[in-house]
N, C-alpha and C positions, 0 to 999 in steps of 0.2 A: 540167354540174353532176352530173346523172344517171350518166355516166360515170366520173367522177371517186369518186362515193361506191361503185359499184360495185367499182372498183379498191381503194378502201381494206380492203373486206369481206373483196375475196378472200386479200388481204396479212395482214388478221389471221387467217383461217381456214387459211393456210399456217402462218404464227407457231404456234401453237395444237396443230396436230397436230406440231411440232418439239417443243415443250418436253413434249407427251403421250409421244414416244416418247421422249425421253433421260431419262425420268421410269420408263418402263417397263425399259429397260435395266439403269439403275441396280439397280434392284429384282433383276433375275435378277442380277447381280454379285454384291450385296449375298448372295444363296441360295446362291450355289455357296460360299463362303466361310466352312465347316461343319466341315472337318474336321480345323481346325487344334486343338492342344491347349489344355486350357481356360490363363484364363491365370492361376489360382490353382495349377495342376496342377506342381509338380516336376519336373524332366528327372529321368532315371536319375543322370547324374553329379552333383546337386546331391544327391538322394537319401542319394548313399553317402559326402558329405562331413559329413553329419551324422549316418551311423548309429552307433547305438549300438555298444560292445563287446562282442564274445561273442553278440551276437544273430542270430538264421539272418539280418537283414537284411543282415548283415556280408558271410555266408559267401555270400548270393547276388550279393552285391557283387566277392565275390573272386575265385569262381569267374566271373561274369561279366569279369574282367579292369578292373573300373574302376578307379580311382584314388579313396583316400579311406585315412579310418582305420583306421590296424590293428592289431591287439594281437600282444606278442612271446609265445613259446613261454611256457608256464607252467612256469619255473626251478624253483619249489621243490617239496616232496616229489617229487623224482623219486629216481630208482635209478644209482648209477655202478659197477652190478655188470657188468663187461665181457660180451657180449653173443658165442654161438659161437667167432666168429673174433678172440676179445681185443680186440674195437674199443670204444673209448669217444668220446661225443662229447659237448661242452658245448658249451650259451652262456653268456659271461660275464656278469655283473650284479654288483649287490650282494650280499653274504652274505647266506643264507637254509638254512636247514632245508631238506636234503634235494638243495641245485644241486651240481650235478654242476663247475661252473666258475664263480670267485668273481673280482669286479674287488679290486683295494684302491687301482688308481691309475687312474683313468681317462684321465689325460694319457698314460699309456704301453699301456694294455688297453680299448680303449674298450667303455663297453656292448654286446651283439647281437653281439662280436666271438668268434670262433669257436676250439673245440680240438678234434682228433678225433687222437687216441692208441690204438697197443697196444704190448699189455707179452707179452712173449715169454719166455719161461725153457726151459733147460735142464738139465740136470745140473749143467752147469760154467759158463753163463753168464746172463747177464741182460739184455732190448734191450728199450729202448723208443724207440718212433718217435712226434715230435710233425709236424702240419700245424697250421698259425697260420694261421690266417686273417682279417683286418679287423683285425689291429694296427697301429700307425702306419706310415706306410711309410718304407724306407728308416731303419731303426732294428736299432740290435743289444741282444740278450736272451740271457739263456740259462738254464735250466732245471736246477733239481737235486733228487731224489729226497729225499722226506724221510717220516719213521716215520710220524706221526699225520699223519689225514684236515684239511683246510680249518677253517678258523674263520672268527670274524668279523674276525680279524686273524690277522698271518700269524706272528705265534707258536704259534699253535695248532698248526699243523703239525711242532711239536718241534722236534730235533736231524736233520741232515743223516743218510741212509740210507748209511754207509761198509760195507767190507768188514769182515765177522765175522769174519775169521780175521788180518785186517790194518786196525787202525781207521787209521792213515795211509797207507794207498796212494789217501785220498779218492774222493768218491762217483762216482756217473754226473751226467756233465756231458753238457748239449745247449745247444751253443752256436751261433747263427744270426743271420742275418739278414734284417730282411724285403725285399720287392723293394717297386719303385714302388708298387703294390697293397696292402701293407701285408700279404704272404701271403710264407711259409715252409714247407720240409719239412725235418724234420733227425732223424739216430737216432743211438743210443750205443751202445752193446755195452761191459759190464764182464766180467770174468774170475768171478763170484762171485754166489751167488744168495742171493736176501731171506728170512732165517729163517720159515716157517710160524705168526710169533705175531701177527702181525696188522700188524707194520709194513710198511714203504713202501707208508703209503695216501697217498700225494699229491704232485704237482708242482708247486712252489715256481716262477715264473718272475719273473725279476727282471730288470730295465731296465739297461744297460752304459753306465757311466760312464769317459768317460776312453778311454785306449787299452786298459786290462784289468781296470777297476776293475766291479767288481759295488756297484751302487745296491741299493735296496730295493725289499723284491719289489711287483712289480705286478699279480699273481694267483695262483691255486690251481686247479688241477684236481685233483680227487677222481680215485682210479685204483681205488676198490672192491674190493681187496684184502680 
């Protein structure tokens, strides 16, 4: 009997220093497991899914390369006074005071869709070169010089810019097509240059209906004339 309770003592006193150490263990587990982020804490990328516009949080989001919200160029009061090398460049939108490039059809000019123009004159001639960029793709347009700057509508832009010396030999035509991409390059040369009175401020581009039928136009660029 002596024997026997002996045995039992030493089984629990085994038992005992078992569950003291997997008790101790736990504990250091539980310590090492410190450095992870709290868990009310934001990642970076949730961060910049909710930053604000215009706020340095934005820009150190951008610069950082994450993914999140972003604001477009700010279209209006800007300047479409061609810049050294006659280059002008807009992005499209809605009319506003001051944008340099106006939508009126978004099915054919979509918004943040791109122009970068120059206007070239010589004595005897007059070139302008369009790049379209982010128009529909695979779509034909074509572009016609006209007296007054952009409006909120595309009558504002006057009568078509023709030849002074010949009003029916018709204006400067830029006629294109975009590629799969929805991007374009295309230039005109006319025999005749644009009177000094303030006309051919603007680029009329209008959507191509049919096999040669000209649609309604689907933007304006301001050329700052």
């Amino acid at each position: 009997m002596a024997r026997k309770a002996s045995l039992w003592a030493t089984g629990w006193a085994v038992l005992a220093l078992g569950v003291a150490g997997c008790a101790g263990g736990s504990g250091d587990s539980s310590g090492e497991n410190t450095t992870g982020p709290a868990s009310g804490t934001p990642s970076a990328a949730s961060s910049c899914d909710t930053v604000s516009p215009n706020s340095p949080g934005e820009q150190d989001c951008q610069a950082a390369g994450i993914p999140g919200e972003t604001v477009s160029p700010d279209r209006c009061g800007g300047d479409a006074t061609p810049g050294p090398d006659g280059l002008i460049e807009g992005t499209f939108g809605s009319y506003c005071d001051g944008a340099v490039a106006s939508t009126y059809n978004t099915a054919q000019i979509p918004d943040d869709a791109e122009a970068i123009l120059t206007v070239s004159e010589t004595e005897a001639d007059t070139t302008v070169k369009l790049q379209a960029q982010g128009f529909q793709p695979d779509t034909g347009y074509t572009g016609r010089l006209h007296q007054k700057a952009c409006g909120a509508s595309a009558s504002d832009a006057g009568e078509e810019e023709v030849d002074p010396q010949d009003a029916g030999s018709g204006g400067l035509v830029l006629d294109f097509t975009t590629d799969p991409s929805g991007n374009a390059t295309v230039s005109s040369t006319v025999p005749w240059t644009v009177p000094d009175n303030g006309d051919g401020e603007s680029l009329l581009i209008y959507e191509v209906t049919g096999s040669n039928g000209m649609g309604e136009a689907a933007g304006c660029v301001n050329l700052g004339r």
